[in-house]
mmCIF file of the N, C-alpha and C atoms, coordinates in Angstrom:
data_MODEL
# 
_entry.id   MODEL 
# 
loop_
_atom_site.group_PDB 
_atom_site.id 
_atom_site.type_symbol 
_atom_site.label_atom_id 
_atom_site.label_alt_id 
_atom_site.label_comp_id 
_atom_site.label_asym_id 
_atom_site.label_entity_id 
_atom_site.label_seq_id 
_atom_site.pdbx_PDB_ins_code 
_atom_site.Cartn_x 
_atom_site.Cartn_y 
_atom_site.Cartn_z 
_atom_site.occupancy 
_atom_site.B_iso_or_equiv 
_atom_site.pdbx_formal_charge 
_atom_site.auth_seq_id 
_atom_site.auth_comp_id 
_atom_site.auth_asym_id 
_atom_site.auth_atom_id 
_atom_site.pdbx_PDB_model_num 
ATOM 1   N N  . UNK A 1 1  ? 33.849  88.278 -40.627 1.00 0.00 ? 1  UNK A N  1 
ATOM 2   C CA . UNK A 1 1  ? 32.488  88.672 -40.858 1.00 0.00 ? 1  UNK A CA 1 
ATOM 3   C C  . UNK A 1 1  ? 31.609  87.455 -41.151 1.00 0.00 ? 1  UNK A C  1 
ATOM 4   N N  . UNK A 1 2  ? 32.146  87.034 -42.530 1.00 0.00 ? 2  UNK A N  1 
ATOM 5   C CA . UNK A 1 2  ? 31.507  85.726 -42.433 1.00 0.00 ? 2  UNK A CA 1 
ATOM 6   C C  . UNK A 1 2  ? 31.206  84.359 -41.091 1.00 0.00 ? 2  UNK A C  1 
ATOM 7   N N  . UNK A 1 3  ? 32.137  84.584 -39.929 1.00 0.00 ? 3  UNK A N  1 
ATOM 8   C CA . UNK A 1 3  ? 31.296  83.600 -38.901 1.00 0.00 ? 3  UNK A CA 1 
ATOM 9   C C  . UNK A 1 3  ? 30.473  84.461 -37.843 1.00 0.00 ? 3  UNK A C  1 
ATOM 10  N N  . UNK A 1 4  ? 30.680  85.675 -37.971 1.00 0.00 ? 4  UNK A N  1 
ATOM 11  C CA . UNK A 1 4  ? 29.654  86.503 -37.129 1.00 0.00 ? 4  UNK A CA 1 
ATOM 12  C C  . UNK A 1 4  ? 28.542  86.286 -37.739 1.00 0.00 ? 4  UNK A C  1 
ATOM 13  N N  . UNK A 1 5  ? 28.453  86.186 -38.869 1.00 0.00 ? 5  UNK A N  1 
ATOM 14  C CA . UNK A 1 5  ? 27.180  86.129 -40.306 1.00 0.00 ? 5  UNK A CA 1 
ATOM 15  C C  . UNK A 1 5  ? 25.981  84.864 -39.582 1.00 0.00 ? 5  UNK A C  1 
ATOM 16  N N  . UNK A 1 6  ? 27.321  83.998 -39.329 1.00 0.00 ? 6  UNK A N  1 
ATOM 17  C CA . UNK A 1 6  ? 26.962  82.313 -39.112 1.00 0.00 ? 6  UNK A CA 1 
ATOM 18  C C  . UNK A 1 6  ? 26.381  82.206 -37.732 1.00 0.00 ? 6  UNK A C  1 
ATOM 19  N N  . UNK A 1 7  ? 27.024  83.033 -37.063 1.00 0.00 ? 7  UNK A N  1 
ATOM 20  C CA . UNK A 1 7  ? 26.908  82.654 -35.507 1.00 0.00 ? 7  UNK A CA 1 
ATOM 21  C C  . UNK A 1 7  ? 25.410  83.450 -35.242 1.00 0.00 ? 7  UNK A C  1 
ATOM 22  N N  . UNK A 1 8  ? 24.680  84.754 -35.801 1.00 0.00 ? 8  UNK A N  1 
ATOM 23  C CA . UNK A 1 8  ? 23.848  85.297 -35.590 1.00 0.00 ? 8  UNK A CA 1 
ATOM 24  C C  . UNK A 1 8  ? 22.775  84.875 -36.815 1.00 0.00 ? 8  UNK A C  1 
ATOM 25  N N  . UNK A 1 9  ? 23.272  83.322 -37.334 1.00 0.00 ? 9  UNK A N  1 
ATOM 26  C CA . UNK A 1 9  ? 21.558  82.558 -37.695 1.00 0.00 ? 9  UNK A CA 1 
ATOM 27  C C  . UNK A 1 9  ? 21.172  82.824 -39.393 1.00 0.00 ? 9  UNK A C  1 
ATOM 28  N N  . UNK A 1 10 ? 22.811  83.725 -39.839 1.00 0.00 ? 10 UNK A N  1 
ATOM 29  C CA . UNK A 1 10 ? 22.420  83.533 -41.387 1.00 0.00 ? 10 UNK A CA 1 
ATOM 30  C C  . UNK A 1 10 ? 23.237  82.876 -42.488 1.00 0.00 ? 10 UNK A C  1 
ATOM 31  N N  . UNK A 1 11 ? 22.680  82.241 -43.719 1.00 0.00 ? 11 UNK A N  1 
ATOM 32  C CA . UNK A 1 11 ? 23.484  81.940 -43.977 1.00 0.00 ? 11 UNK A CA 1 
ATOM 33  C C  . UNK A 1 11 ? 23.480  82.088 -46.024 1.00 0.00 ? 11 UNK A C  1 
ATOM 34  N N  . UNK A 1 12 ? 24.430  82.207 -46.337 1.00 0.00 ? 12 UNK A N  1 
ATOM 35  C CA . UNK A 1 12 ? 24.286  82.691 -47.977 1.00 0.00 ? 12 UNK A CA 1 
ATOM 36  C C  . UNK A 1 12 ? 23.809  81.833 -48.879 1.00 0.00 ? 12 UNK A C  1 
ATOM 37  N N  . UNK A 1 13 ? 22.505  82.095 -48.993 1.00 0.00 ? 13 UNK A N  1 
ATOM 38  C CA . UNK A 1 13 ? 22.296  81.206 -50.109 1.00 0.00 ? 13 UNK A CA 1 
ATOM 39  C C  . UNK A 1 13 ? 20.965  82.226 -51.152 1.00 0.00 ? 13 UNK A C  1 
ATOM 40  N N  . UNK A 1 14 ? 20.934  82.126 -52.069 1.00 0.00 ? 14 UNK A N  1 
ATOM 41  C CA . UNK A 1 14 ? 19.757  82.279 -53.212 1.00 0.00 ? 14 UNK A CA 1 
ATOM 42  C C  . UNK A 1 14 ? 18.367  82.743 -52.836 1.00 0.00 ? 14 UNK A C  1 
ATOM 43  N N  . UNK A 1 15 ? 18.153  83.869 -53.182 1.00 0.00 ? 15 UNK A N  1 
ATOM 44  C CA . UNK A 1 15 ? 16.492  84.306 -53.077 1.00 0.00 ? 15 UNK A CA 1 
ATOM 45  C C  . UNK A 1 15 ? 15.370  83.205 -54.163 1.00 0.00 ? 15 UNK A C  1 
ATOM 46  N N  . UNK A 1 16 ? 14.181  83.253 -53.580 1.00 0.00 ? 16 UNK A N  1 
ATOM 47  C CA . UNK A 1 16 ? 13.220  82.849 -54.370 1.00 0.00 ? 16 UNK A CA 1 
ATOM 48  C C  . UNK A 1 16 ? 12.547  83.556 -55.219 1.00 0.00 ? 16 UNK A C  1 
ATOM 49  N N  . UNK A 1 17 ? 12.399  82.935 -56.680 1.00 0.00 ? 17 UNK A N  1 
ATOM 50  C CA . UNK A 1 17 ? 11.753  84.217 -57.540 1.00 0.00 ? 17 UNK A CA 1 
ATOM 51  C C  . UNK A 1 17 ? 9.960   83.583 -57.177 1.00 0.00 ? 17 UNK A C  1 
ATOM 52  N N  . UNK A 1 18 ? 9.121   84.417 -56.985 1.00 0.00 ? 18 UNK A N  1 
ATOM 53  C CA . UNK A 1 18 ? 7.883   83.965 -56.782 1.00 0.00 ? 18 UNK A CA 1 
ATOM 54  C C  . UNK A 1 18 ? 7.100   84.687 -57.904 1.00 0.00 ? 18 UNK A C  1 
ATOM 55  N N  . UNK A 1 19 ? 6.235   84.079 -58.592 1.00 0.00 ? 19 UNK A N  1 
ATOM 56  C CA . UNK A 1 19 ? 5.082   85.264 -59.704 1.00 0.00 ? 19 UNK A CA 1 
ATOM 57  C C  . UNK A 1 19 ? 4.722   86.480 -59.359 1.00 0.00 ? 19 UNK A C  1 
ATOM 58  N N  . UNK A 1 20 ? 5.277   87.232 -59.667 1.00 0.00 ? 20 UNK A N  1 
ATOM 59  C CA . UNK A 1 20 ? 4.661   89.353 -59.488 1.00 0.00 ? 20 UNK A CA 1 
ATOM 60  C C  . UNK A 1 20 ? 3.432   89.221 -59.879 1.00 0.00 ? 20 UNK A C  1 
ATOM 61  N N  . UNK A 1 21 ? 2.558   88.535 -60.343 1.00 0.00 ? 21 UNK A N  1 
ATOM 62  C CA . UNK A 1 21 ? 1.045   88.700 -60.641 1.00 0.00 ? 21 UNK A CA 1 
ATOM 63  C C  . UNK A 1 21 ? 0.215   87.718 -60.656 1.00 0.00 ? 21 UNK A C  1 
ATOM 64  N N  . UNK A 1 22 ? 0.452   86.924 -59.792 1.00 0.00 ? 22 UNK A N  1 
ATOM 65  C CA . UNK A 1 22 ? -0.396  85.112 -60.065 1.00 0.00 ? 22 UNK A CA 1 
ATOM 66  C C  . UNK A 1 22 ? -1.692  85.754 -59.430 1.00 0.00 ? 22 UNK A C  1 
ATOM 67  N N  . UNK A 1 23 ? -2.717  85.495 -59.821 1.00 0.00 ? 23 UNK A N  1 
ATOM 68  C CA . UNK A 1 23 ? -4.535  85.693 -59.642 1.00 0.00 ? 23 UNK A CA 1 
ATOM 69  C C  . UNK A 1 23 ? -4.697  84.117 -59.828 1.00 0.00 ? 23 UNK A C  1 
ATOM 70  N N  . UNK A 1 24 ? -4.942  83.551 -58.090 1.00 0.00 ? 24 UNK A N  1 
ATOM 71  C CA . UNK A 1 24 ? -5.427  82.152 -58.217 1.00 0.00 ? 24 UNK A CA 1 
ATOM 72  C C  . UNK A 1 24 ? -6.430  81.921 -58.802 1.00 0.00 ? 24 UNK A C  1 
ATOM 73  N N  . UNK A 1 25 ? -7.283  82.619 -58.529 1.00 0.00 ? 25 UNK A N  1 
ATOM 74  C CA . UNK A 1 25 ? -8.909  82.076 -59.218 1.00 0.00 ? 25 UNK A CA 1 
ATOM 75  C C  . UNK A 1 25 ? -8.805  82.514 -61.132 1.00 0.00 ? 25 UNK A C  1 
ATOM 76  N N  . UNK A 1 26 ? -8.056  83.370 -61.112 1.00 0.00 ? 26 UNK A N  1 
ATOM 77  C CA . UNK A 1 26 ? -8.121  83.148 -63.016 1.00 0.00 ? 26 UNK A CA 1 
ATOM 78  C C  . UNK A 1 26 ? -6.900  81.759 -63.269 1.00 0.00 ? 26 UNK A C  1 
ATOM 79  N N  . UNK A 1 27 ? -6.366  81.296 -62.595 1.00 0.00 ? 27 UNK A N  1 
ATOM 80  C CA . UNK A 1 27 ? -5.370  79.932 -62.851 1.00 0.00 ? 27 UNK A CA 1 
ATOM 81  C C  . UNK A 1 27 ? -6.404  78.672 -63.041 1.00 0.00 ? 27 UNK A C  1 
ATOM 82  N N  . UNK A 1 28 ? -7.091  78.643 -61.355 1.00 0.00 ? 28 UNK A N  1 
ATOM 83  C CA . UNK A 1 28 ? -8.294  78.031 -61.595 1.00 0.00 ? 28 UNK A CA 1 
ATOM 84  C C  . UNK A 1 28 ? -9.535  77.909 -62.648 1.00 0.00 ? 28 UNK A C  1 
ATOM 85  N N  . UNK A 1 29 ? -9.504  78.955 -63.195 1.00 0.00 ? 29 UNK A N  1 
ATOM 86  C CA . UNK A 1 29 ? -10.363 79.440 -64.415 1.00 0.00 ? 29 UNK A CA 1 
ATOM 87  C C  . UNK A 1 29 ? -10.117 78.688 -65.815 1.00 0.00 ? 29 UNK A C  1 
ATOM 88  N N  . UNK A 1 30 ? -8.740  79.192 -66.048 1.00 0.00 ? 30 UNK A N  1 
ATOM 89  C CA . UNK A 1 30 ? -7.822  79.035 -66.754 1.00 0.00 ? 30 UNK A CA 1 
ATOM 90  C C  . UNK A 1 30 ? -7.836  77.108 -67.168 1.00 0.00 ? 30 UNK A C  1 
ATOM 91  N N  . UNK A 1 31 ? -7.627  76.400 -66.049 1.00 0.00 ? 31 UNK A N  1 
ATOM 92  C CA . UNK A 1 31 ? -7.504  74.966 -65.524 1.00 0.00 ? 31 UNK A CA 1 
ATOM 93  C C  . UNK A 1 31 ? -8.670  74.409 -66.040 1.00 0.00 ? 31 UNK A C  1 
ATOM 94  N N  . UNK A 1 32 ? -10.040 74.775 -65.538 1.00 0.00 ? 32 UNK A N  1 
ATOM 95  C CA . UNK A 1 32 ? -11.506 74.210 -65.731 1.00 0.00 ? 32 UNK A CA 1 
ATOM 96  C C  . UNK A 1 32 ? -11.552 75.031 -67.355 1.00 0.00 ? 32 UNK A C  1 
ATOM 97  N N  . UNK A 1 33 ? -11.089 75.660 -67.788 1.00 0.00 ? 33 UNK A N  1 
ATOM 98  C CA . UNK A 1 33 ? -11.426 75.931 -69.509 1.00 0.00 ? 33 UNK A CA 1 
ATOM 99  C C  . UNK A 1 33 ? -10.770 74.818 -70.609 1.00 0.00 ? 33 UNK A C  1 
ATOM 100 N N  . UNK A 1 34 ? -9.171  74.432 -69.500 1.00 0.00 ? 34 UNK A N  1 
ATOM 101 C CA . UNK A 1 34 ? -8.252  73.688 -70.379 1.00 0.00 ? 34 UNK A CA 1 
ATOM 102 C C  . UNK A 1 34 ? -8.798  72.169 -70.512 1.00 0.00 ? 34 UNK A C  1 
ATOM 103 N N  . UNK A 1 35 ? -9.213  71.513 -68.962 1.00 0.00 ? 35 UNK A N  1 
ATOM 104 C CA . UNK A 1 35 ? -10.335 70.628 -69.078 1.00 0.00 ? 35 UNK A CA 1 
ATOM 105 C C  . UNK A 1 35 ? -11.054 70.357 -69.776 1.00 0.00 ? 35 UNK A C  1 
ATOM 106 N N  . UNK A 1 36 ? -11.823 71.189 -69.820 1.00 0.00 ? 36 UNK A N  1 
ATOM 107 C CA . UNK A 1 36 ? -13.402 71.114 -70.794 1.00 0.00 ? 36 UNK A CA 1 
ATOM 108 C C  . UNK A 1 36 ? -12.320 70.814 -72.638 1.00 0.00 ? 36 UNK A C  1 
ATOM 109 N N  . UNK A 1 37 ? -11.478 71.902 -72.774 1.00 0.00 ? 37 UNK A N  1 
ATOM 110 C CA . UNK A 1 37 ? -11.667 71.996 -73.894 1.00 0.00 ? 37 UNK A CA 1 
ATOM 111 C C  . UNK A 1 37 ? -10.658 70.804 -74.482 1.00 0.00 ? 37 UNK A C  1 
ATOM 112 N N  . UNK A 1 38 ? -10.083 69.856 -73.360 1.00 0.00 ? 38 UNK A N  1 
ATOM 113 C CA . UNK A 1 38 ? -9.116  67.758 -73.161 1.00 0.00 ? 38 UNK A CA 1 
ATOM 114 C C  . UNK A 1 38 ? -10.884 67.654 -73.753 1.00 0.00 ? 38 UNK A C  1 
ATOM 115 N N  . UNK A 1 39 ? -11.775 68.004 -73.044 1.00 0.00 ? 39 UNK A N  1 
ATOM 116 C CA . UNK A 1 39 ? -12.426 66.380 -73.380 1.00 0.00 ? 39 UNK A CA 1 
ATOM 117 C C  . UNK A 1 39 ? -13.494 66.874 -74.448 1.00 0.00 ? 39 UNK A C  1 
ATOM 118 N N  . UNK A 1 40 ? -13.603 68.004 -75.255 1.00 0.00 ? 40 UNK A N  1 
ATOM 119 C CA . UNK A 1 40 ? -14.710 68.207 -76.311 1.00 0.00 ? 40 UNK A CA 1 
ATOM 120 C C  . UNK A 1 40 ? -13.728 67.995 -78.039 1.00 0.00 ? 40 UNK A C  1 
ATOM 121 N N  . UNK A 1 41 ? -12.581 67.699 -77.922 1.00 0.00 ? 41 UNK A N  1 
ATOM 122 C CA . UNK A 1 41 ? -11.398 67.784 -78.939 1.00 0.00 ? 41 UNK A CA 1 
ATOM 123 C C  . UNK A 1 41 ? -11.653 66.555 -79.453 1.00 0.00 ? 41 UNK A C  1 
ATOM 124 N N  . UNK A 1 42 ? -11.696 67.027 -81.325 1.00 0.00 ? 42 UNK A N  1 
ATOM 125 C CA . UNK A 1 42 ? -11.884 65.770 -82.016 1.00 0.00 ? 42 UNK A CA 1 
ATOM 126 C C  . UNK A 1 42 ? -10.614 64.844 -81.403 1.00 0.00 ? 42 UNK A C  1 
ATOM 127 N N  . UNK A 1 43 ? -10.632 63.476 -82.027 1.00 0.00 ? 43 UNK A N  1 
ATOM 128 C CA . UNK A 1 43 ? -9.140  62.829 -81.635 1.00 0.00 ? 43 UNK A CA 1 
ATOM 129 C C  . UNK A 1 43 ? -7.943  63.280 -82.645 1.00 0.00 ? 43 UNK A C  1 
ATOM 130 N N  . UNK A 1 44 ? -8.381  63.876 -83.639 1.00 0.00 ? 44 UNK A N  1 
ATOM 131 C CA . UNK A 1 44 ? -6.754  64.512 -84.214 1.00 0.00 ? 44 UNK A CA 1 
ATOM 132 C C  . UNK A 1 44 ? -6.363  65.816 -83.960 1.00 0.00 ? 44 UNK A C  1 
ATOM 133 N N  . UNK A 1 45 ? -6.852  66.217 -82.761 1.00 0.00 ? 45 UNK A N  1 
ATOM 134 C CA . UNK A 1 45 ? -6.976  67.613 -82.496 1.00 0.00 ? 45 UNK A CA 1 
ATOM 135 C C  . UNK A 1 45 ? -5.782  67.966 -82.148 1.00 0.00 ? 45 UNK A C  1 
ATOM 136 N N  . UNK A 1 46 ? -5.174  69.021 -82.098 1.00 0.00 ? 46 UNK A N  1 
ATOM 137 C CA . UNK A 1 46 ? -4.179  69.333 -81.358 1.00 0.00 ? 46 UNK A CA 1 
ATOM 138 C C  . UNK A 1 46 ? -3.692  70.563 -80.269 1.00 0.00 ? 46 UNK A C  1 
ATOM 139 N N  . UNK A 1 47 ? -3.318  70.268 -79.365 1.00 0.00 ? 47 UNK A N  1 
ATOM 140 C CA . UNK A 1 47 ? -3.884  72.161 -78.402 1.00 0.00 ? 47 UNK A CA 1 
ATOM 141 C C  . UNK A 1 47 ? -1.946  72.205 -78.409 1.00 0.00 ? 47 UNK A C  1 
ATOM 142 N N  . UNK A 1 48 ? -2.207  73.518 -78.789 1.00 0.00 ? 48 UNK A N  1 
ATOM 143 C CA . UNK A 1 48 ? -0.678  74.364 -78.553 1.00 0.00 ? 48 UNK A CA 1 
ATOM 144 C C  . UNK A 1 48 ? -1.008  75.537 -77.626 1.00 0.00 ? 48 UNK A C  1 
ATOM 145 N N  . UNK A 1 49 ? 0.831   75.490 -77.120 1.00 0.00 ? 49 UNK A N  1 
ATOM 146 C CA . UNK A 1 49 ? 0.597   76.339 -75.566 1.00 0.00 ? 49 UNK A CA 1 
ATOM 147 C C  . UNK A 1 49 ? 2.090   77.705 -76.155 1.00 0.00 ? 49 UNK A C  1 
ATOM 148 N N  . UNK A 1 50 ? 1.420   78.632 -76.199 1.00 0.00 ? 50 UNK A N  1 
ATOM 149 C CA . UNK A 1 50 ? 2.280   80.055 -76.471 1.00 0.00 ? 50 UNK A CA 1 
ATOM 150 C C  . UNK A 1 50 ? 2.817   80.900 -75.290 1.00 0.00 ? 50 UNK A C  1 
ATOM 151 N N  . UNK A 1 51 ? 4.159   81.279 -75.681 1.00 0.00 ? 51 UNK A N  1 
ATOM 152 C CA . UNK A 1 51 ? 4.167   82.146 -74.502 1.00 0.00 ? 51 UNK A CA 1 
ATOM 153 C C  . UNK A 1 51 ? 5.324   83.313 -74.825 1.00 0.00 ? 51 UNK A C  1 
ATOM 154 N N  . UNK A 1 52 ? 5.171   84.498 -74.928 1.00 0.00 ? 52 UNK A N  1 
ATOM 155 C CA . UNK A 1 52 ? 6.264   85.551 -74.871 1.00 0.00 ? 52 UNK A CA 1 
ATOM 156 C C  . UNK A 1 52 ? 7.406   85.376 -73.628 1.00 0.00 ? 52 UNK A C  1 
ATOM 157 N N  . UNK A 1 53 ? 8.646   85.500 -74.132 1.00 0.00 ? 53 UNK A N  1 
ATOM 158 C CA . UNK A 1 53 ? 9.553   85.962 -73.948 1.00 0.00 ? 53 UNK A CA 1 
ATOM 159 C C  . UNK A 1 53 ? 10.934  86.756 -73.660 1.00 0.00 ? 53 UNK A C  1 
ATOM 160 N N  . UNK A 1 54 ? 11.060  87.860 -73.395 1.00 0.00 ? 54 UNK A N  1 
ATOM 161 C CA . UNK A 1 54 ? 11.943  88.874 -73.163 1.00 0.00 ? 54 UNK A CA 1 
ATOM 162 C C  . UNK A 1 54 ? 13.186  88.590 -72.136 1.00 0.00 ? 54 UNK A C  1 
ATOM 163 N N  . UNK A 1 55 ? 14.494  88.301 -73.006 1.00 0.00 ? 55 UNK A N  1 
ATOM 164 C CA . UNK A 1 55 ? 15.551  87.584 -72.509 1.00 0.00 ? 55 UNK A CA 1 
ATOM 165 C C  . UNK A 1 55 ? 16.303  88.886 -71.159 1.00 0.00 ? 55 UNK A C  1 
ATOM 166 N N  . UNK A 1 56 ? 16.266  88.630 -70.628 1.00 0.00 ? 56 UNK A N  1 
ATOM 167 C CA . UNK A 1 56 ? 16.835  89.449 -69.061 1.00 0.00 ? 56 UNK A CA 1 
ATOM 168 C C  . UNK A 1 56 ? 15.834  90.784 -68.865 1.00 0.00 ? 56 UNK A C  1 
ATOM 169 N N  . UNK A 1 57 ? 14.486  90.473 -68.982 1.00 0.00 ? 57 UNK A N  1 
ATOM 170 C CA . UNK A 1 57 ? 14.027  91.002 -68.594 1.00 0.00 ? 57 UNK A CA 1 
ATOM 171 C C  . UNK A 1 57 ? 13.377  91.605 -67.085 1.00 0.00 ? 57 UNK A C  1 
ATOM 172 N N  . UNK A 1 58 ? 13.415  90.153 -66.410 1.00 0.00 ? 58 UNK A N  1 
ATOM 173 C CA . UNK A 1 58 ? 12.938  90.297 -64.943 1.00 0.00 ? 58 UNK A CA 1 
ATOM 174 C C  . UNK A 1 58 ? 14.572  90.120 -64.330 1.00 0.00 ? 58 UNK A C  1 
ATOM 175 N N  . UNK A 1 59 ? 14.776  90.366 -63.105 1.00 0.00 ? 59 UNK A N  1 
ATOM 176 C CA . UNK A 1 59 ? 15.823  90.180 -62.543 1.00 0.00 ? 59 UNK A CA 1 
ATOM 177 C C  . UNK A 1 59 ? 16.648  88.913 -61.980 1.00 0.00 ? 59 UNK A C  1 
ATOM 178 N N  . UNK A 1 60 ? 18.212  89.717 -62.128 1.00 0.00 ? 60 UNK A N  1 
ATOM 179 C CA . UNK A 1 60 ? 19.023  88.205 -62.068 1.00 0.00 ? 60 UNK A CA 1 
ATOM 180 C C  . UNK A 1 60 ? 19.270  87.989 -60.914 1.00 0.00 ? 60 UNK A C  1 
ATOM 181 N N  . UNK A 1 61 ? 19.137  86.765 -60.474 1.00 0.00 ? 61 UNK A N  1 
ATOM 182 C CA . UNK A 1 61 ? 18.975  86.460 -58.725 1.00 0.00 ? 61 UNK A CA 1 
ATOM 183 C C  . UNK A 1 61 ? 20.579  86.149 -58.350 1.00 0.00 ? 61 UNK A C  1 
ATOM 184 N N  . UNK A 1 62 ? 20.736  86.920 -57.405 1.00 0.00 ? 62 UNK A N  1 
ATOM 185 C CA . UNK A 1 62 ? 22.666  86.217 -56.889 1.00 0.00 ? 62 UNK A CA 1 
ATOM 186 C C  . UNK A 1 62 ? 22.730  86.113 -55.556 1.00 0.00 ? 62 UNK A C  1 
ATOM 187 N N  . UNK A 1 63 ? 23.824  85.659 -55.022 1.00 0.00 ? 63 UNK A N  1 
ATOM 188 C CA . UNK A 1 63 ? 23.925  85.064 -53.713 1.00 0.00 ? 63 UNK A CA 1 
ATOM 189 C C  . UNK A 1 63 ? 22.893  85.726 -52.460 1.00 0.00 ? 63 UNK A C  1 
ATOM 190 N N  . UNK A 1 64 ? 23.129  85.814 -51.498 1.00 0.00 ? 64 UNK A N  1 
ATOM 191 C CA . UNK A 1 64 ? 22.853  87.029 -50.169 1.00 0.00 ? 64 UNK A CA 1 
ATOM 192 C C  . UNK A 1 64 ? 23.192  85.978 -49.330 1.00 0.00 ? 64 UNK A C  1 
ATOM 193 N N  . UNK A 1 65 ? 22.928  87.037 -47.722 1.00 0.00 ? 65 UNK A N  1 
ATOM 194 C CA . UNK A 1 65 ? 23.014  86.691 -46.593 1.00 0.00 ? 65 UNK A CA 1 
ATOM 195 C C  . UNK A 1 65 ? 21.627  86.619 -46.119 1.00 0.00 ? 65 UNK A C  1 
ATOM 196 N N  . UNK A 1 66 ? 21.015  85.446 -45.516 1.00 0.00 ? 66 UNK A N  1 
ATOM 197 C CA . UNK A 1 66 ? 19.347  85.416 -45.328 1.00 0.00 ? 66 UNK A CA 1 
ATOM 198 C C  . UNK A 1 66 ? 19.093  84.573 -44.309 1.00 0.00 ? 66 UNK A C  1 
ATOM 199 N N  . UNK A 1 67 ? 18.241  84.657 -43.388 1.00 0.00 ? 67 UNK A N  1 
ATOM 200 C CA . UNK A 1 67 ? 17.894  84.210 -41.865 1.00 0.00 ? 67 UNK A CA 1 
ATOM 201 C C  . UNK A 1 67 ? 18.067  83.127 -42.198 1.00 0.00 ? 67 UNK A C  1 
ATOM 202 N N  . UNK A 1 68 ? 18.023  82.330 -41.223 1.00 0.00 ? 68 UNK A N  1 
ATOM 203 C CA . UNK A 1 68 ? 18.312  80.533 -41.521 1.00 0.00 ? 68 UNK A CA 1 
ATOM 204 C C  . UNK A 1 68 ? 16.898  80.245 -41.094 1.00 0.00 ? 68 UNK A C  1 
ATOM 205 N N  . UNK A 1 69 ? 16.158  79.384 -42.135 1.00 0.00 ? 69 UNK A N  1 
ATOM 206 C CA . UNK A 1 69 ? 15.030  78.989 -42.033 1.00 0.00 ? 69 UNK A CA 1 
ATOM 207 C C  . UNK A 1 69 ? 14.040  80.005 -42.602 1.00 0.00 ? 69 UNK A C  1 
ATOM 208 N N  . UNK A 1 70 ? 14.543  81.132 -43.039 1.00 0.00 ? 70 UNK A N  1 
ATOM 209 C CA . UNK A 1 70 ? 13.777  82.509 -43.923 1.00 0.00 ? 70 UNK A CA 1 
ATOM 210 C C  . UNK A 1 70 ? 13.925  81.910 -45.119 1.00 0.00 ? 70 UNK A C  1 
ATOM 211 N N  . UNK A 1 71 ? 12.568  82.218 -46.277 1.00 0.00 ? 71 UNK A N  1 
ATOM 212 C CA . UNK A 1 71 ? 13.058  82.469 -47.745 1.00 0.00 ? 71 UNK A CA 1 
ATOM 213 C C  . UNK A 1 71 ? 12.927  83.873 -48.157 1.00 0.00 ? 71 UNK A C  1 
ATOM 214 N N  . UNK A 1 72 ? 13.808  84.717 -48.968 1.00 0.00 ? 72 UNK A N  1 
ATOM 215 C CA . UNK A 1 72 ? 13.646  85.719 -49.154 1.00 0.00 ? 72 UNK A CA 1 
ATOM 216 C C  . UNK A 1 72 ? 13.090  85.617 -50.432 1.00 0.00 ? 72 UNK A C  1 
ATOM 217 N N  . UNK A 1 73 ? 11.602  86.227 -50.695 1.00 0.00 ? 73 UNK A N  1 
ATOM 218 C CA . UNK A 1 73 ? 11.422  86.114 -51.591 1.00 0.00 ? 73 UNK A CA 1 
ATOM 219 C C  . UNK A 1 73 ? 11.158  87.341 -52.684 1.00 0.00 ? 73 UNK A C  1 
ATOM 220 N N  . UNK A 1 74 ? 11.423  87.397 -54.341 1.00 0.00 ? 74 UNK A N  1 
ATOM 221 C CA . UNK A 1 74 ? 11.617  88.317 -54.779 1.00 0.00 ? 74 UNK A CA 1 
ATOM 222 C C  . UNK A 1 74 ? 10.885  88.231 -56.768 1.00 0.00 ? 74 UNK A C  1 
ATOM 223 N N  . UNK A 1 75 ? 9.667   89.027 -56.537 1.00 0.00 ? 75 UNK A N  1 
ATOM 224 C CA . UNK A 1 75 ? 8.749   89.400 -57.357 1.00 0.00 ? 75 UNK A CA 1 
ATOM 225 C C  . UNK A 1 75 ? 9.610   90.174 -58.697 1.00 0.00 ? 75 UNK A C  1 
ATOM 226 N N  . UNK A 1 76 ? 9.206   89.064 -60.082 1.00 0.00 ? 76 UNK A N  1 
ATOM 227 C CA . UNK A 1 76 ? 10.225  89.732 -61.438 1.00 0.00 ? 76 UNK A CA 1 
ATOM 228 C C  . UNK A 1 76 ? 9.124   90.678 -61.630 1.00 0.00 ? 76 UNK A C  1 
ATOM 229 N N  . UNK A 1 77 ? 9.420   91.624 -62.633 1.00 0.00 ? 77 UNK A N  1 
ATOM 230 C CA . UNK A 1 77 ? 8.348   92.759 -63.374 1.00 0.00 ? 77 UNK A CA 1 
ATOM 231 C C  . UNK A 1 77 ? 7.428   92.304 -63.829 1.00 0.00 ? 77 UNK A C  1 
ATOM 232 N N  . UNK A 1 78 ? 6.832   90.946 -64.408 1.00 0.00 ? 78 UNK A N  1 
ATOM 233 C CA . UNK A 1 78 ? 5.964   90.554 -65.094 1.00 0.00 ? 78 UNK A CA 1 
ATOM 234 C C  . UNK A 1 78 ? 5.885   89.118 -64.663 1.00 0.00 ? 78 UNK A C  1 
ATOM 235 N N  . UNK A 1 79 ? 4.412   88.247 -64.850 1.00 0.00 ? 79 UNK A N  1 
ATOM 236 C CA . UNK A 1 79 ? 4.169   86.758 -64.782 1.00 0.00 ? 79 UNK A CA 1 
ATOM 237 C C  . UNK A 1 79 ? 4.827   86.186 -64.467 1.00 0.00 ? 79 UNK A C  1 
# 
């Protein structure tokens, strides 16, 4: 099976996890706020970056069989 797999152009390797919700223009948004707010910061200022967590929450990626030269790509539940 496995060289029929091979011979018809696929081959096993790893899906791509891509963002389930990326909104370019609020990233962009996001970017020109973080900017502004580098260059209005006293000099002892300090910017902290937060972020939630939920341990196996989005899905666990494992092998497959996938076109050669395809990425299969695969959207977690959240950000």
């Amino acid at each position: 099976m496995t060289a029929l797999l091979h011979r018809l152009g696929f081959v096993y390797k790893k899906p791509k996890r891509v963002p389930g919700k990326a909104d370019p223009k609020a990233q962009e948004a996001l970017l020109a706020e973080y900017e502004t707010l580098k260059q209005d910061k006293e000099e002892n200022d300090v910017i902290c970056f937060m972020d939630a967590v939920r341990p196996q929450h989005n899905p666990v990626l494992g092998y497959g069989w996938i076109k050669r030269g395809e990425d299969h790509q695969v959207k977690p539940n959240t950000g």
